[in-house]
CHARMM-style PDB file with segment names, atoms N, HN, CA, C and O in Angstrom:
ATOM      1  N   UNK     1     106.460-104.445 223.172  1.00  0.00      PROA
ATOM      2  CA  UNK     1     106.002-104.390 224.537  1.00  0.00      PROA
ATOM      3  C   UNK     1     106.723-105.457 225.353  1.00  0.00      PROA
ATOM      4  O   UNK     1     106.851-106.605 224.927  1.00  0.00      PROA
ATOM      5  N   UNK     2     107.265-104.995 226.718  1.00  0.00      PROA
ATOM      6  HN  UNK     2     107.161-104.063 227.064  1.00  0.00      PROA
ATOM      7  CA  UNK     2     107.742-105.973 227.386  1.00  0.00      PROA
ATOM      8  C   UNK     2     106.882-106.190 228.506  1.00  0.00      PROA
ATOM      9  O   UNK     2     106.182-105.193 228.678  1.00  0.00      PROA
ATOM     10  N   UNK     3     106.672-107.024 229.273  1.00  0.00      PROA
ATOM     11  HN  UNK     3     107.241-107.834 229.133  1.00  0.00      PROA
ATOM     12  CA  UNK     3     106.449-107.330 231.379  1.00  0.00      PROA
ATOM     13  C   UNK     3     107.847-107.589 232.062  1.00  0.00      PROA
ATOM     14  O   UNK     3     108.806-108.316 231.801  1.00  0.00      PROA
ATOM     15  N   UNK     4     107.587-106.803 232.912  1.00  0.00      PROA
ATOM     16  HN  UNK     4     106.809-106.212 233.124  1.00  0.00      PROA
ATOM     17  CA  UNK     4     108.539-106.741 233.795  1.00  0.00      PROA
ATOM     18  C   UNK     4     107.954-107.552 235.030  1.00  0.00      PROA
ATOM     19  O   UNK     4     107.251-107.123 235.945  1.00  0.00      PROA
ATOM     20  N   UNK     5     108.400-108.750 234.829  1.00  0.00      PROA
ATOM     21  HN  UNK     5     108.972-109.098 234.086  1.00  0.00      PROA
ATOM     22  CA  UNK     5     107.760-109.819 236.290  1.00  0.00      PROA
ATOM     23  C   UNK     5     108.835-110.296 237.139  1.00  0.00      PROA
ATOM     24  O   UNK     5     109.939-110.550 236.657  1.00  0.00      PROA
ATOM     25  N   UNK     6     108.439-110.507 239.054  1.00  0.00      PROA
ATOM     26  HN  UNK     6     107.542-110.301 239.445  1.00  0.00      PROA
ATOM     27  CA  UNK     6     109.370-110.485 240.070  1.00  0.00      PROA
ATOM     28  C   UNK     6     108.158-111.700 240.718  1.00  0.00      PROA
ATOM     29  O   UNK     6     107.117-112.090 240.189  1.00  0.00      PROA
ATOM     30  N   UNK     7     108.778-112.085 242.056  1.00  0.00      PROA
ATOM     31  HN  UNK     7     109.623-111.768 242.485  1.00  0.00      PROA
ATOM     32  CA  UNK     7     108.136-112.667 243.145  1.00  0.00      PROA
ATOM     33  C   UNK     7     107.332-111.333 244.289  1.00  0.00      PROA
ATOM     34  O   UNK     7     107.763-110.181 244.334  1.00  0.00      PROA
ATOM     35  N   UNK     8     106.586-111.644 244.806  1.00  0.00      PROA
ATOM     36  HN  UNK     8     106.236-112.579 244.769  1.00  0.00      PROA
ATOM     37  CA  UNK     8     105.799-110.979 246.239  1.00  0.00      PROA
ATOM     38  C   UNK     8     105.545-111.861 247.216  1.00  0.00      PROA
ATOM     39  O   UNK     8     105.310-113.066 247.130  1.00  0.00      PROA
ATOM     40  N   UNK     9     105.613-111.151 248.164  1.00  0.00      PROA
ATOM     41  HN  UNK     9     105.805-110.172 248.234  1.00  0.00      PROA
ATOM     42  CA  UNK     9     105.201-112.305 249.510  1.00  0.00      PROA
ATOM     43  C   UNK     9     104.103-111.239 250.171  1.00  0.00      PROA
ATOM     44  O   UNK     9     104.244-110.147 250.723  1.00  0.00      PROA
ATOM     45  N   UNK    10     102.860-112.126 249.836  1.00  0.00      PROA
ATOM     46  HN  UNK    10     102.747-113.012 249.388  1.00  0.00      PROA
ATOM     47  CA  UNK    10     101.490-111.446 250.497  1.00  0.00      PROA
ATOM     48  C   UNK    10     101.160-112.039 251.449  1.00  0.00      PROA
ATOM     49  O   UNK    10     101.268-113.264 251.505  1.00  0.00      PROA
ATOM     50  N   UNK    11     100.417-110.915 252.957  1.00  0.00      PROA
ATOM     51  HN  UNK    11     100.330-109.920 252.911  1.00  0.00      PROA
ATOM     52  CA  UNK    11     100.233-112.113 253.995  1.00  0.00      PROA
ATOM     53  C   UNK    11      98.833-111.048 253.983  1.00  0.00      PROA
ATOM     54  O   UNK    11      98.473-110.156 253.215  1.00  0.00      PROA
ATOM     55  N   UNK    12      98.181-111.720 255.422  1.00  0.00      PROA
ATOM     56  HN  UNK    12      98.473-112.445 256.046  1.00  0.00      PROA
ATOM     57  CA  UNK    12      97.031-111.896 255.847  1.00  0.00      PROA
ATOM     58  C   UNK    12      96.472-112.391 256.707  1.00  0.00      PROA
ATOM     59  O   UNK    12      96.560-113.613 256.832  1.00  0.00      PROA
ATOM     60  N   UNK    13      95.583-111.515 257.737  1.00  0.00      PROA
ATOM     61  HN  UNK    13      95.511-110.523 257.636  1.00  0.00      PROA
ATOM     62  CA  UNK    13      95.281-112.093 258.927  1.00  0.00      PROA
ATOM     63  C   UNK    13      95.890-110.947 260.387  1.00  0.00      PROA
ATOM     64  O   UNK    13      96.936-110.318 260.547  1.00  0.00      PROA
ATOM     65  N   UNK    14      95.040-111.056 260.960  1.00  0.00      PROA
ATOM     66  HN  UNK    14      94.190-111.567 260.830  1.00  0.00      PROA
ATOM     67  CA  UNK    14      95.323-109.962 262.504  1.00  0.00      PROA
ATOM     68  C   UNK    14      95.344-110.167 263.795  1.00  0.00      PROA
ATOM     69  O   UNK    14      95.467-109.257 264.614  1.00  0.00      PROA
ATOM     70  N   UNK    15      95.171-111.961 264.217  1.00  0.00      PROA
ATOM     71  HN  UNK    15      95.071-112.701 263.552  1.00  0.00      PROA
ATOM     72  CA  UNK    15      94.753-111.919 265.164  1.00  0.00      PROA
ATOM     73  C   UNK    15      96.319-111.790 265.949  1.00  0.00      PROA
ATOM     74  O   UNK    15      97.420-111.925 265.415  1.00  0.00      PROA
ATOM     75  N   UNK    16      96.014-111.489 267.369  1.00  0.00      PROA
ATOM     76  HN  UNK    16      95.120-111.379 267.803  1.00  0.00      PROA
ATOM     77  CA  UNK    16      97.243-111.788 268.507  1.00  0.00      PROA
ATOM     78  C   UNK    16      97.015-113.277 268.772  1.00  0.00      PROA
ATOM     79  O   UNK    16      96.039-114.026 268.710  1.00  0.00      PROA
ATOM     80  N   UNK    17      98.459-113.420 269.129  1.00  0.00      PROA
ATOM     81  HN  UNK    17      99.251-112.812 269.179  1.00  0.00      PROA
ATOM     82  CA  UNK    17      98.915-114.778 270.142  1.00  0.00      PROA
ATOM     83  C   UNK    17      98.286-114.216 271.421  1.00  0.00      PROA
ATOM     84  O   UNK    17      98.036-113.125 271.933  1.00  0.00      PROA
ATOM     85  N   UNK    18      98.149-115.627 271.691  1.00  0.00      PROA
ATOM     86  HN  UNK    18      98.352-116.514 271.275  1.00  0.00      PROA
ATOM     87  CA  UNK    18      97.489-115.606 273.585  1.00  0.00      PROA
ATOM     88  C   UNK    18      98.542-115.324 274.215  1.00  0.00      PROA
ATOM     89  O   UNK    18      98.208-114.513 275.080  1.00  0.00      PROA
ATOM     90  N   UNK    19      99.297-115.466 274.260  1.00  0.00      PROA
ATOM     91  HN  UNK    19      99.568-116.125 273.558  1.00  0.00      PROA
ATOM     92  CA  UNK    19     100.730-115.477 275.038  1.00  0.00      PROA
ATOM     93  C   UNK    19     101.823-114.479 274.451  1.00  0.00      PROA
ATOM     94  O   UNK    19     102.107-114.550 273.255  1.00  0.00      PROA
ATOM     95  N   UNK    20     102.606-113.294 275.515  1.00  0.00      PROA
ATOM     96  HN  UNK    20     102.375-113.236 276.486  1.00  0.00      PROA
ATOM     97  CA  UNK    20     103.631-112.793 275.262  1.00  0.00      PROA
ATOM     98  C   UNK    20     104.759-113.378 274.569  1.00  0.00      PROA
ATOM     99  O   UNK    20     104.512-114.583 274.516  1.00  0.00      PROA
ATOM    100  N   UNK    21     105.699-113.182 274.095  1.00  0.00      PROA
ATOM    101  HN  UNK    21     105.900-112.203 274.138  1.00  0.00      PROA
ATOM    102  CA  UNK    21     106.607-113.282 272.923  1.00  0.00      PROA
ATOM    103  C   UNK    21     108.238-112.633 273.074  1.00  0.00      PROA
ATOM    104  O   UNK    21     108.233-111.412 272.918  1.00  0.00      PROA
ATOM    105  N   UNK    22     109.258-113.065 273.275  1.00  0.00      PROA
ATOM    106  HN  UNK    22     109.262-114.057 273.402  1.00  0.00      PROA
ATOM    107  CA  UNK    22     109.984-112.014 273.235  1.00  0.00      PROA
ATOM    108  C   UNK    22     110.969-111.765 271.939  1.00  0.00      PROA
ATOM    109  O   UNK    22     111.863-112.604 271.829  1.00  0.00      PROA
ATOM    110  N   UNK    23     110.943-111.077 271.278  1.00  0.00      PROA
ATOM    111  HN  UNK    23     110.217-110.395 271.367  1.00  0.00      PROA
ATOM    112  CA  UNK    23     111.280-111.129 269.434  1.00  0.00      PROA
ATOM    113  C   UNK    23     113.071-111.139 269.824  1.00  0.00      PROA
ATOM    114  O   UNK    23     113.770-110.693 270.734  1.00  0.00      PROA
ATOM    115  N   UNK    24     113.282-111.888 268.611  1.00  0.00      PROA
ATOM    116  HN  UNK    24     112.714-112.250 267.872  1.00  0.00      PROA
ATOM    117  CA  UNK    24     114.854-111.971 268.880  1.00  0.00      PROA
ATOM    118  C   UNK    24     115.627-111.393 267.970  1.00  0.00      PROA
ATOM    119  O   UNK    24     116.756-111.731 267.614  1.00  0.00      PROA
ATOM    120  N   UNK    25     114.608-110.014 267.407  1.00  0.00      PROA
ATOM    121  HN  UNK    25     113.691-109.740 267.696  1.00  0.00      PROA
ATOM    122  CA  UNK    25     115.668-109.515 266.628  1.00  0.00      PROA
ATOM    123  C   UNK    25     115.777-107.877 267.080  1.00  0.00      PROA
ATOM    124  O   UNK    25     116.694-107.122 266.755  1.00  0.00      PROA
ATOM    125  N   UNK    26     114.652-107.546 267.877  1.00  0.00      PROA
ATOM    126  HN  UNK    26     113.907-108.159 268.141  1.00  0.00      PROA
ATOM    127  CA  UNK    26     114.673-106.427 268.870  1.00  0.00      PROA
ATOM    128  C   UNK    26     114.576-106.671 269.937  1.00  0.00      PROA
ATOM    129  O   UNK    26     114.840-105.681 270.619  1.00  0.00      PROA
ATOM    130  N   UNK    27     114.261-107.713 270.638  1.00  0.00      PROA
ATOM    131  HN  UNK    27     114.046-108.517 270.084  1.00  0.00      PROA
ATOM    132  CA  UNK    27     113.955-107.923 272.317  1.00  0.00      PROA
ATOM    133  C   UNK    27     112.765-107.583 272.520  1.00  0.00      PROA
ATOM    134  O   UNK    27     112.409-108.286 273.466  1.00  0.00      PROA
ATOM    135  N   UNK    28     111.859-106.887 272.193  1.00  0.00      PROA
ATOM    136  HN  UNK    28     112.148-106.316 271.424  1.00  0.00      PROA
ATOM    137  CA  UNK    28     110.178-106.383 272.464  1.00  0.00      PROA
ATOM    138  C   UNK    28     109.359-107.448 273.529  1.00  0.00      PROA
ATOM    139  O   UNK    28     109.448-108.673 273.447  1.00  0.00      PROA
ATOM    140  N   UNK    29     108.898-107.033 274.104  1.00  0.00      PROA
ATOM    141  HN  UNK    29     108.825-106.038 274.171  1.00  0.00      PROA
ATOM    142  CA  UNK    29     108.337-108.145 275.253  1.00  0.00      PROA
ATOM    143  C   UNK    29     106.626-108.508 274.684  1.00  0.00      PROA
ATOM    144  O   UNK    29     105.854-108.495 275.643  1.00  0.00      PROA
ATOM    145  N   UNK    30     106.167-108.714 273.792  1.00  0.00      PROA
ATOM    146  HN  UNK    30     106.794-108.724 273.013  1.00  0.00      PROA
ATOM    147  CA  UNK    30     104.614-108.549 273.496  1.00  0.00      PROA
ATOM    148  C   UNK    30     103.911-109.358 272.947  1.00  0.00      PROA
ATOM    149  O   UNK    30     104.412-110.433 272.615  1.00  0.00      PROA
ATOM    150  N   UNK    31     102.647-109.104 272.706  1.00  0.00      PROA
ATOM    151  HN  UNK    31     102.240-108.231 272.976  1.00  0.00      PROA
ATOM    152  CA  UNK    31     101.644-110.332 272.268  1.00  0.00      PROA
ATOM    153  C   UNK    31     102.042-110.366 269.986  1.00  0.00      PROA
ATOM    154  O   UNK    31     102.219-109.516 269.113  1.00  0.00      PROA
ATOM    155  N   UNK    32     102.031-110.668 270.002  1.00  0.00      PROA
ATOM    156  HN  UNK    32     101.888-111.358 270.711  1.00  0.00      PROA
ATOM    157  CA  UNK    32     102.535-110.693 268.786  1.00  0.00      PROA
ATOM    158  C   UNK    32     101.377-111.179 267.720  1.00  0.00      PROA
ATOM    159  O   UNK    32     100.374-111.724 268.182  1.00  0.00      PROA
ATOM    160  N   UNK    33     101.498-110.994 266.340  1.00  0.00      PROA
ATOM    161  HN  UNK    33     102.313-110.552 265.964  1.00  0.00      PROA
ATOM    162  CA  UNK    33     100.043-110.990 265.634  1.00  0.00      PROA
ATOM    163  C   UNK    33     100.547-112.407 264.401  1.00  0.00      PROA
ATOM    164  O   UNK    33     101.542-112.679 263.729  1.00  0.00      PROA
ATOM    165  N   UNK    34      99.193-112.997 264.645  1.00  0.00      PROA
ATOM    166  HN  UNK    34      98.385-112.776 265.191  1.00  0.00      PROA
ATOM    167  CA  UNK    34      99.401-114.272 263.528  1.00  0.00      PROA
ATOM    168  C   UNK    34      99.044-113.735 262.247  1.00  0.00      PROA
ATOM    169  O   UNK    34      98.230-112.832 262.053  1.00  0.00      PROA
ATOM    170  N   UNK    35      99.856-114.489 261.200  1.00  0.00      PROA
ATOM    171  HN  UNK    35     100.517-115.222 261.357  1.00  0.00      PROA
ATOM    172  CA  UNK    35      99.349-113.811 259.823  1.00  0.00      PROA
ATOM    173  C   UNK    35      99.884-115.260 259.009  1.00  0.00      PROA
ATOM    174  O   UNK    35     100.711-116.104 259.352  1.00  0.00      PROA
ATOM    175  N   UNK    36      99.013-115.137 257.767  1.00  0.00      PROA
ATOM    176  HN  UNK    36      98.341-114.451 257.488  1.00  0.00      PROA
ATOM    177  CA  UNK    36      99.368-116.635 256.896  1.00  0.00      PROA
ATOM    178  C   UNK    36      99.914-115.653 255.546  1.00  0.00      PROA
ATOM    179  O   UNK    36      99.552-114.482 255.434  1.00  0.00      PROA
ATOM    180  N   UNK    37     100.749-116.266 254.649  1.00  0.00      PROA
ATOM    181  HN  UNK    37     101.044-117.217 254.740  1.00  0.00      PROA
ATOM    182  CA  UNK    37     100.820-115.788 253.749  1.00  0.00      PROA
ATOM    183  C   UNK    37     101.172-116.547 252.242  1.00  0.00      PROA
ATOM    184  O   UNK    37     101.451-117.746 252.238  1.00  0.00      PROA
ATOM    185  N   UNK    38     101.144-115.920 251.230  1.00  0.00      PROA
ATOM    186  HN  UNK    38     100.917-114.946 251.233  1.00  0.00      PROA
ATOM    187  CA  UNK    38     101.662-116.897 250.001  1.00  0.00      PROA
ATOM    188  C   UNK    38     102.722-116.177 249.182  1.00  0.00      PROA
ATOM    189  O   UNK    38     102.814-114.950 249.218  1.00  0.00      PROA
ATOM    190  N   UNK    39     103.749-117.153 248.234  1.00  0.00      PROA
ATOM    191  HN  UNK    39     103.675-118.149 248.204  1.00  0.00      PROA
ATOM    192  CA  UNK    39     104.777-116.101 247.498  1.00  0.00      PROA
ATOM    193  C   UNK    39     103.778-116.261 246.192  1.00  0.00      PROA
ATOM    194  O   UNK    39     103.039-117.224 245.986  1.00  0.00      PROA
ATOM    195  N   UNK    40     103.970-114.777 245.135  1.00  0.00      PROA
ATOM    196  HN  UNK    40     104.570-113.995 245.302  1.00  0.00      PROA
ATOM    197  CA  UNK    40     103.226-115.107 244.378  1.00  0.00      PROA
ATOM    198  C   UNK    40     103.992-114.271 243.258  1.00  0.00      PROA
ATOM    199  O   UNK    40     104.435-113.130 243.393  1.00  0.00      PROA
ATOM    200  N   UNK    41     104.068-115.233 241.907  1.00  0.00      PROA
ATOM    201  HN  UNK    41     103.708-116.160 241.798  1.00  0.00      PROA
ATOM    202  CA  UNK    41     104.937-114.373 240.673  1.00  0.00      PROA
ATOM    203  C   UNK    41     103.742-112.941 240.282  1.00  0.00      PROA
ATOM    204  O   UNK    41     102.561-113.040 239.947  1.00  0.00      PROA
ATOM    205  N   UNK    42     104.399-111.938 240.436  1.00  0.00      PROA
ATOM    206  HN  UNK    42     105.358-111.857 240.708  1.00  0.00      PROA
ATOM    207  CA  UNK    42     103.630-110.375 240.179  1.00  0.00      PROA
ATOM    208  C   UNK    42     104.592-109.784 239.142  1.00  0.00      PROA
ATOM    209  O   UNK    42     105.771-109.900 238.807  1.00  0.00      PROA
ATOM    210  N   UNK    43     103.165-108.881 238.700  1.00  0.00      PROA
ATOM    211  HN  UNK    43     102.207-108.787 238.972  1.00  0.00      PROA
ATOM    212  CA  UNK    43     103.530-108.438 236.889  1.00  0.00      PROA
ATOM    213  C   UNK    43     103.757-106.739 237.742  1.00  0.00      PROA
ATOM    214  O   UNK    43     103.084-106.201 238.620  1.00  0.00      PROA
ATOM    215  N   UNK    44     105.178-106.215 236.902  1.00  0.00      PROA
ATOM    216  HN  UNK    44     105.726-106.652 236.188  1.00  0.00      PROA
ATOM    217  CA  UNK    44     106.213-104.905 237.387  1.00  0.00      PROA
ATOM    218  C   UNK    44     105.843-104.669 239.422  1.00  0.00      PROA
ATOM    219  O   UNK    44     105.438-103.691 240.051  1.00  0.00      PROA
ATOM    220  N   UNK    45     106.185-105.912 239.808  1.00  0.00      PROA
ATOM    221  HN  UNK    45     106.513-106.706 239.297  1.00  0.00      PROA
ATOM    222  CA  UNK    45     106.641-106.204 241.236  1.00  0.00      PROA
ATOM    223  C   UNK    45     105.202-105.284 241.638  1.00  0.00      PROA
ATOM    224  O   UNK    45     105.499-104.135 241.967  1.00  0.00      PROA
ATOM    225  N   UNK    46     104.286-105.462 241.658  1.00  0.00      PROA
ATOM    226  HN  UNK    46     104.045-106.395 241.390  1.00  0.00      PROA
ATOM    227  CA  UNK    46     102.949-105.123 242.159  1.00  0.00      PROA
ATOM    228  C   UNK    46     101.885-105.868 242.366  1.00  0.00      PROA
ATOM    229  O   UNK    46     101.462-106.206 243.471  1.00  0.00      PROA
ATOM    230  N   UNK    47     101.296-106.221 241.016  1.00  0.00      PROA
ATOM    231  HN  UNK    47     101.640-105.947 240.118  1.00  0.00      PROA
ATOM    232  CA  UNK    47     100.024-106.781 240.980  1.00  0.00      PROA
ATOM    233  C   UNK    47      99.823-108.489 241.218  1.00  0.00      PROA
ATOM    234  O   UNK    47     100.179-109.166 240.253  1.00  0.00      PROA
ATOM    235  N   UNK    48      99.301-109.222 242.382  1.00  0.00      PROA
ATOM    236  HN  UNK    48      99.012-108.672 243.165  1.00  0.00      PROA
ATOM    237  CA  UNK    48      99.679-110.878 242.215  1.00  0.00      PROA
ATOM    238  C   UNK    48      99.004-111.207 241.110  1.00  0.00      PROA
ATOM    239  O   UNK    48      98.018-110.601 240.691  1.00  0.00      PROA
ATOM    240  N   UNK    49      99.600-112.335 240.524  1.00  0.00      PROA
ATOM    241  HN  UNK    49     100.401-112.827 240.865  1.00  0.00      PROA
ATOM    242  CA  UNK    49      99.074-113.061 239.466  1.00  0.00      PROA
ATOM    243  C   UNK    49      99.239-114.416 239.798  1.00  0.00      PROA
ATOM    244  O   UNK    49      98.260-114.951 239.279  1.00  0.00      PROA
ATOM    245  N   UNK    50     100.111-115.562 240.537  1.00  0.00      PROA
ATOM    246  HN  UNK    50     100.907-115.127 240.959  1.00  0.00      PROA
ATOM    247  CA  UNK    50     100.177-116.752 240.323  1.00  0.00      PROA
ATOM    248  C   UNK    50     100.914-116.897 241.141  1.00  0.00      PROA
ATOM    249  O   UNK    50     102.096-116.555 241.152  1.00  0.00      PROA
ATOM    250  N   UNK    51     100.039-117.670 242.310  1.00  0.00      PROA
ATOM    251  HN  UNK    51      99.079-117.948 242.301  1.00  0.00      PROA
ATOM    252  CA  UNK    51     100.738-118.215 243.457  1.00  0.00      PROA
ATOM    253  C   UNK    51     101.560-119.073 243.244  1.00  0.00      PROA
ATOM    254  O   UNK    51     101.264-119.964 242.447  1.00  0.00      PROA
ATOM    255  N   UNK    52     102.972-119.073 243.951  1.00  0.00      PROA
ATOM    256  HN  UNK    52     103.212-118.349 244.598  1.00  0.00      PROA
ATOM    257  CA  UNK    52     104.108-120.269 243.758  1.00  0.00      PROA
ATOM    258  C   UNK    52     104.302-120.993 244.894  1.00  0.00      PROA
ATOM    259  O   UNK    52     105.164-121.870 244.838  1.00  0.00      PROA
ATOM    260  N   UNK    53     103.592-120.807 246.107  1.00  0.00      PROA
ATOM    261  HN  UNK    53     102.891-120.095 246.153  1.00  0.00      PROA
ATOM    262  CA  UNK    53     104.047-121.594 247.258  1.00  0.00      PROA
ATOM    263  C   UNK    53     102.981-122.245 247.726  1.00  0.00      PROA
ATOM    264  O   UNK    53     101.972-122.277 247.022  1.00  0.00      PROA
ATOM    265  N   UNK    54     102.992-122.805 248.836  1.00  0.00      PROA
ATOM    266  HN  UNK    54     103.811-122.779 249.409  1.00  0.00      PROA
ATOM    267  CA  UNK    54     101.791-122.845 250.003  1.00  0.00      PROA
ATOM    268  C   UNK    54     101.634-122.274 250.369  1.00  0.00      PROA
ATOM    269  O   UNK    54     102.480-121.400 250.177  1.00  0.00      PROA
ATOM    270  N   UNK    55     100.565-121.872 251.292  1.00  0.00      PROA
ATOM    271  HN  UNK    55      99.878-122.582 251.448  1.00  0.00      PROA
ATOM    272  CA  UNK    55     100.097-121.002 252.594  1.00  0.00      PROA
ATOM    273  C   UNK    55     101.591-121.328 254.080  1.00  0.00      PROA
ATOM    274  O   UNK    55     101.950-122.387 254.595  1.00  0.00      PROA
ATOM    275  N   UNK    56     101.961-120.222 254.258  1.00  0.00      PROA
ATOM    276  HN  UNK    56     101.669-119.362 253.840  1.00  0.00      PROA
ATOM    277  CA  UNK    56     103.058-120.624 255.265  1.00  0.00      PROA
ATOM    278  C   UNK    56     102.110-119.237 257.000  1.00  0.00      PROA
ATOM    279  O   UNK    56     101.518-118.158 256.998  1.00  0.00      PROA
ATOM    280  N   UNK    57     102.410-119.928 257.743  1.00  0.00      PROA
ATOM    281  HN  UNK    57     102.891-120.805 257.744  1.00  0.00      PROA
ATOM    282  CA  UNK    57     101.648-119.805 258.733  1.00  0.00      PROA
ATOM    283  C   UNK    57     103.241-118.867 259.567  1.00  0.00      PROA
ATOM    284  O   UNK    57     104.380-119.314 259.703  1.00  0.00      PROA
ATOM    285  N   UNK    58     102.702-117.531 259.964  1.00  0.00      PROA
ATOM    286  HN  UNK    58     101.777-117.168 259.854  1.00  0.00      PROA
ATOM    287  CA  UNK    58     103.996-117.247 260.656  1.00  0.00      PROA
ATOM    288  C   UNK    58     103.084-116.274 262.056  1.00  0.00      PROA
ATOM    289  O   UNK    58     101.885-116.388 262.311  1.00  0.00      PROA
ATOM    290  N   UNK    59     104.404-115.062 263.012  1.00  0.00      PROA
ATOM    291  HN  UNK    59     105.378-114.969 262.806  1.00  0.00      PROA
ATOM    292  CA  UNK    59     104.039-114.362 263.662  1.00  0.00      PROA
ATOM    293  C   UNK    59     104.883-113.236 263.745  1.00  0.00      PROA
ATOM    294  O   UNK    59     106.089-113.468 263.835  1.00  0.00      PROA
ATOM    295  N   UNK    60     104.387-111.720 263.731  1.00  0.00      PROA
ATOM    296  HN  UNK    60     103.407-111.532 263.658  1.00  0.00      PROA
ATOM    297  CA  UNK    60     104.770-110.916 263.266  1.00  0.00      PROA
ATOM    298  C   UNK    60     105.344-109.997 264.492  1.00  0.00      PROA
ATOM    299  O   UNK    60     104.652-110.160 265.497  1.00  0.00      PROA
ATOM    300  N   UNK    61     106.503-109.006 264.697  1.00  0.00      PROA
ATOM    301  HN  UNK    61     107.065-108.873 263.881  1.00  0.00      PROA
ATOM    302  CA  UNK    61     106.422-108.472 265.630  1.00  0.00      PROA
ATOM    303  C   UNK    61     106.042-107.460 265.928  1.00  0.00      PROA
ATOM    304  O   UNK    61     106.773-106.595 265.447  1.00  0.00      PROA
ATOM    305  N   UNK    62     104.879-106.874 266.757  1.00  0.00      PROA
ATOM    306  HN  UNK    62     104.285-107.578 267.148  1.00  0.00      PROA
ATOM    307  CA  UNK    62     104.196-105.405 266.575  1.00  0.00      PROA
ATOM    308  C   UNK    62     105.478-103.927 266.480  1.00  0.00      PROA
ATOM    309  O   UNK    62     105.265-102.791 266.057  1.00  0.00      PROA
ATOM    310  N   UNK    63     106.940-104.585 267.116  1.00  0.00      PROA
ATOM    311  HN  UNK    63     107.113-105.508 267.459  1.00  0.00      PROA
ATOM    312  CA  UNK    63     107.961-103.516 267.026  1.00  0.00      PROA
ATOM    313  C   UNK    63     108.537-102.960 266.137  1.00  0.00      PROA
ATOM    314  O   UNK    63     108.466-101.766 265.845  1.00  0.00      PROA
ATOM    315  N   UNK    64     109.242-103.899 265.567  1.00  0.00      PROA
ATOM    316  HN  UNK    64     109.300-104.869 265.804  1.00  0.00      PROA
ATOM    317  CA  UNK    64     109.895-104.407 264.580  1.00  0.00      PROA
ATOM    318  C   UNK    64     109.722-104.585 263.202  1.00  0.00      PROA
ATOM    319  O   UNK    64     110.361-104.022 262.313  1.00  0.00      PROA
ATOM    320  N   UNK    65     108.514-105.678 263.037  1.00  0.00      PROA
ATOM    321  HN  UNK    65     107.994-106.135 263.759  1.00  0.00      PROA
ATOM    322  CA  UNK    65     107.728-105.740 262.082  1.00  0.00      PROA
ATOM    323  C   UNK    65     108.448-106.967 261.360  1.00  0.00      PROA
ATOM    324  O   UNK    65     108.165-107.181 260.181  1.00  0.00      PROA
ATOM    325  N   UNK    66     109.628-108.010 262.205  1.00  0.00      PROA
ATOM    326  HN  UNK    66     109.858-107.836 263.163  1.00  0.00      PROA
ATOM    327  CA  UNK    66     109.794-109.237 261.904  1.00  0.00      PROA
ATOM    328  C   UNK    66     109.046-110.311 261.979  1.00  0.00      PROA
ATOM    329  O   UNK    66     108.229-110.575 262.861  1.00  0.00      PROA
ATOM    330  N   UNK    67     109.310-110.902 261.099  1.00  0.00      PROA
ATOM    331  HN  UNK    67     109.974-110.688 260.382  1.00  0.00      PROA
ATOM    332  CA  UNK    67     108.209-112.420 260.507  1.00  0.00      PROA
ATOM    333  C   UNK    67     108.863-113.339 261.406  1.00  0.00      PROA
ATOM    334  O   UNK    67     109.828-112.767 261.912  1.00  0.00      PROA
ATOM    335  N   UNK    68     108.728-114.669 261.866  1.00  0.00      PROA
ATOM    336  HN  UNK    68     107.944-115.134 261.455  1.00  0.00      PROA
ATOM    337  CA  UNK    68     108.805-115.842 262.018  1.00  0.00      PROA
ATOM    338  C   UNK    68     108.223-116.967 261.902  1.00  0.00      PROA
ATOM    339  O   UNK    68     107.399-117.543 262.611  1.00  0.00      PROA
ATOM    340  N   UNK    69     108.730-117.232 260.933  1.00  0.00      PROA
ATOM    341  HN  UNK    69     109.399-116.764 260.356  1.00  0.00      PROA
ATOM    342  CA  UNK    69     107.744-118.950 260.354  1.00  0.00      PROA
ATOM    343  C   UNK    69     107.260-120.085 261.429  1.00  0.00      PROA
ATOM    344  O   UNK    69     108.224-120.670 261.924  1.00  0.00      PROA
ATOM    345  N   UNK    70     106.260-120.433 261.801  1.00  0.00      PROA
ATOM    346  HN  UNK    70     105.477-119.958 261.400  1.00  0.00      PROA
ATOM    347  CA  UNK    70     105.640-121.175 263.316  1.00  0.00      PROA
ATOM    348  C   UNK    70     105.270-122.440 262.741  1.00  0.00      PROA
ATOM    349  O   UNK    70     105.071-122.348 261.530  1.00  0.00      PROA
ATOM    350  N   UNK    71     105.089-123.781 263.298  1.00  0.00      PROA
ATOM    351  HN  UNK    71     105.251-123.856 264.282  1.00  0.00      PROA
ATOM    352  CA  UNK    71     105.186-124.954 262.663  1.00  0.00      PROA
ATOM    353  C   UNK    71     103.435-124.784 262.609  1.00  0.00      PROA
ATOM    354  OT1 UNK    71     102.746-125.653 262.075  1.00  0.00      PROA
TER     355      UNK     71
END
């Protein structure tokens, strides 16, 4: 028997920014959605098993669907 194990990056969370946004990888003019997430080693690239990072705090673009990491 083997495991076939990879990394995942799981996020979480829905709210909007108060403030419009303009994404710089489509131009989209919009309120954009906060989400936190963690990388985590997963068994045949699915299931999490063991978080490897911190919590990294980003904002997502409703167009696009690009991440940007926010301090």
């Amino acid at each position: 028997m083997f495991l076939i194990i990879g990394t995942k990056f799981i996020t979480w969370g829905s709210a909007k920014t108060a403030e419009t946004i303009r994404c710089s990888n489509c131009g989209t003019l919009a309120q954009f959605t906060e989400k936190t997430g963690m990388n985590f080693i997963s068994l045949f690239f699915l299931v999490p098993v063991i978080p490897i990072s911190g919590k990294k705090r980003m904002i997502e673009c409703p167009n696009c669907k690009a991440r940007f990491q926010t301090e």
